[in-house]
C-alpha positions as CSV (number, residue, x, y, z in Angstrom):
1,X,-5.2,1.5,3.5
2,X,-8.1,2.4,6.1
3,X,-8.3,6.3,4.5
4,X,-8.9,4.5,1.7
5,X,-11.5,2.4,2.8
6,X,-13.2,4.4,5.2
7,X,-12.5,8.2,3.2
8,X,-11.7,7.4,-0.7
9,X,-13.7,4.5,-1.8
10,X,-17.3,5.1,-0.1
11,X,-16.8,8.2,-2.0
12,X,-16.1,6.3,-5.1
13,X,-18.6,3.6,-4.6
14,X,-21.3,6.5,-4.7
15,X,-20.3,8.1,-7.8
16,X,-19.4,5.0,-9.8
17,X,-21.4,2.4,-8.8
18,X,-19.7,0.1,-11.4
19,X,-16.6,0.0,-9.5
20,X,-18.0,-1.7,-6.5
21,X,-16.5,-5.4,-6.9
22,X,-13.1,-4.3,-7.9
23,X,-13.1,-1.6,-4.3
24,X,-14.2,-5.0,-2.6
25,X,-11.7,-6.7,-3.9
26,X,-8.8,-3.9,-3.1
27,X,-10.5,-4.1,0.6
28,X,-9.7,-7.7,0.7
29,X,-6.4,-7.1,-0.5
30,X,-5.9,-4.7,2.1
31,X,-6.5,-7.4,4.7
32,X,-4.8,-10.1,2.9
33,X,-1.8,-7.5,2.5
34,X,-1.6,-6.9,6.8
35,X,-1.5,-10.5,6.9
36,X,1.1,-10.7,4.2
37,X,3.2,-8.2,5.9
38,X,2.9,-10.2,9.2
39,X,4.3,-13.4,7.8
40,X,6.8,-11.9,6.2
41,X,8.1,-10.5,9.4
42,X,8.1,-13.6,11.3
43,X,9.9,-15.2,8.0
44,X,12.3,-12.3,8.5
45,X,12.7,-13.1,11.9
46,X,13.6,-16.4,11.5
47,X,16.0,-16.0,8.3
48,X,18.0,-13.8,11.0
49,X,17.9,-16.1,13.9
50,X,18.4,-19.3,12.0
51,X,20.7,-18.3,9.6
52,X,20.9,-19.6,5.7
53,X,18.4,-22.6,6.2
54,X,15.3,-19.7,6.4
55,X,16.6,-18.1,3.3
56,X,14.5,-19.3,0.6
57,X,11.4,-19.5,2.6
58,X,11.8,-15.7,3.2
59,X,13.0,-14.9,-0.6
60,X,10.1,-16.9,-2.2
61,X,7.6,-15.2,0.5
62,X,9.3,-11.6,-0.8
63,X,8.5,-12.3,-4.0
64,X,5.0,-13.1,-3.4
65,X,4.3,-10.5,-1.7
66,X,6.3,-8.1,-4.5
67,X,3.6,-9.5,-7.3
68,X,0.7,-8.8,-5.0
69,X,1.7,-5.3,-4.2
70,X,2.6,-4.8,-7.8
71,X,-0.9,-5.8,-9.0
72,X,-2.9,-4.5,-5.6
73,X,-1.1,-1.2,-6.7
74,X,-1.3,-1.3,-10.4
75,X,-5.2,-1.7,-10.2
76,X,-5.5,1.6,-8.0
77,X,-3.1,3.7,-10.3
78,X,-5.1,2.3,-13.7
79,X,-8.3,1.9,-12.4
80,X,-9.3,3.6,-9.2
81,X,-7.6,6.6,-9.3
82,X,-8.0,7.3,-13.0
83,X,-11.9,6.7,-12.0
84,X,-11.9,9.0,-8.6
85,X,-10.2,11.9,-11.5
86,X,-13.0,12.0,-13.7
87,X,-16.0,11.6,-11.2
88,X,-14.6,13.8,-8.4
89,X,-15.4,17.5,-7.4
90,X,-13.8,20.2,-7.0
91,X,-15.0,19.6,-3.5
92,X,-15.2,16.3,-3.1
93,X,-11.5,16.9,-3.7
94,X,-11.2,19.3,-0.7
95,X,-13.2,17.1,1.5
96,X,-10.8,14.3,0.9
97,X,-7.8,16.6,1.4
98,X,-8.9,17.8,4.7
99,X,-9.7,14.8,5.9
100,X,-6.8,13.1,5.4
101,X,-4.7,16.0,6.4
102,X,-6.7,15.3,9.9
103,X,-5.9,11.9,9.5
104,X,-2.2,11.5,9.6
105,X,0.0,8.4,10.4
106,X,0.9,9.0,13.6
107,X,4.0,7.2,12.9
108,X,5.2,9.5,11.0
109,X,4.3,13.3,12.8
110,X,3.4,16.3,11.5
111,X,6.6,17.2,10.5
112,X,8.9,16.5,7.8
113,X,9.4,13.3,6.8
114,X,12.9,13.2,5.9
115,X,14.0,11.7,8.7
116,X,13.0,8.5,6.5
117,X,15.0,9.1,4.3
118,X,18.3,6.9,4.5
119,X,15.8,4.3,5.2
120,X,14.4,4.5,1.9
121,X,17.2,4.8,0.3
122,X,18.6,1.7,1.4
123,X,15.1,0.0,0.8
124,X,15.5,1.3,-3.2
125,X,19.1,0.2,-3.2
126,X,18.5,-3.0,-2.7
127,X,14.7,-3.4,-4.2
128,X,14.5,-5.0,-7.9
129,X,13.1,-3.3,-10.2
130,X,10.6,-1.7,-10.8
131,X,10.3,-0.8,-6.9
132,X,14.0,0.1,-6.9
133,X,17.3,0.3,-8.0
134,X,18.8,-3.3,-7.6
């Protein structure tokens, strides 16, 4: 989420000007979204401490945060991206790709990242759909 707010949007905001509540609102999301992700942890935590009486808590939270995401992701795909497309440059484009190739998760290296795999795999396997394969 921060490449997008600190590389994609500004770069949006400039060149569609019309799309500057619905980038604010994805930034909020973004924040809302760490804090989501946060609670949902901690509800996790205690589901597997306390056993079957943290459950629902942790299912209902889930599936709050799976409609948020949903939306929060179906607005960039329809709306921002689409938008980014047909306003972009050729080297807008290239300045984007190198500065996010400079900017890489440094969770995740700068090698492959298969090593992830098996992890996503079990994460589709047991994700509803549309996310997965449950």
């Amino acid at each position: 989420h921060t490449k997008e707010t600190t590389l994609l949007f500004p770069k949006l905001r400039s060149k569609v000007p019309g799309l500057s509540e619905t980038l604010k609102r994805l930034d909020q999301e973004h924040t809302n979204g760490e804090r989501a992700i946060r609670n949902l942890e901690h509800l996790m935590i205690g589901y597997e401490v306390m056993g079957e009486s943290r459950r629902e808590a942790f299912e209902n939270a889930v599936g709050r945060y799976v409609e948020f995401y949903l939306s929060h992701m179906g607005l960039e795909e329809q709306t921002i991206l689409p938008a980014a497309k047909a306003h972009f440059s050729a080297e807008d484009w290239a300045e984007l790709d190198q500065a996010f190739a400079e900017n890489r998760d440094p969770l995740a290296g700068h090698g492959s990242l298969e090593i992830y795999q098996p992890v996503v795999q079990k994460i589709l396997q047991k994700a509803p759909a549309p996310i997965g394969l449950g």
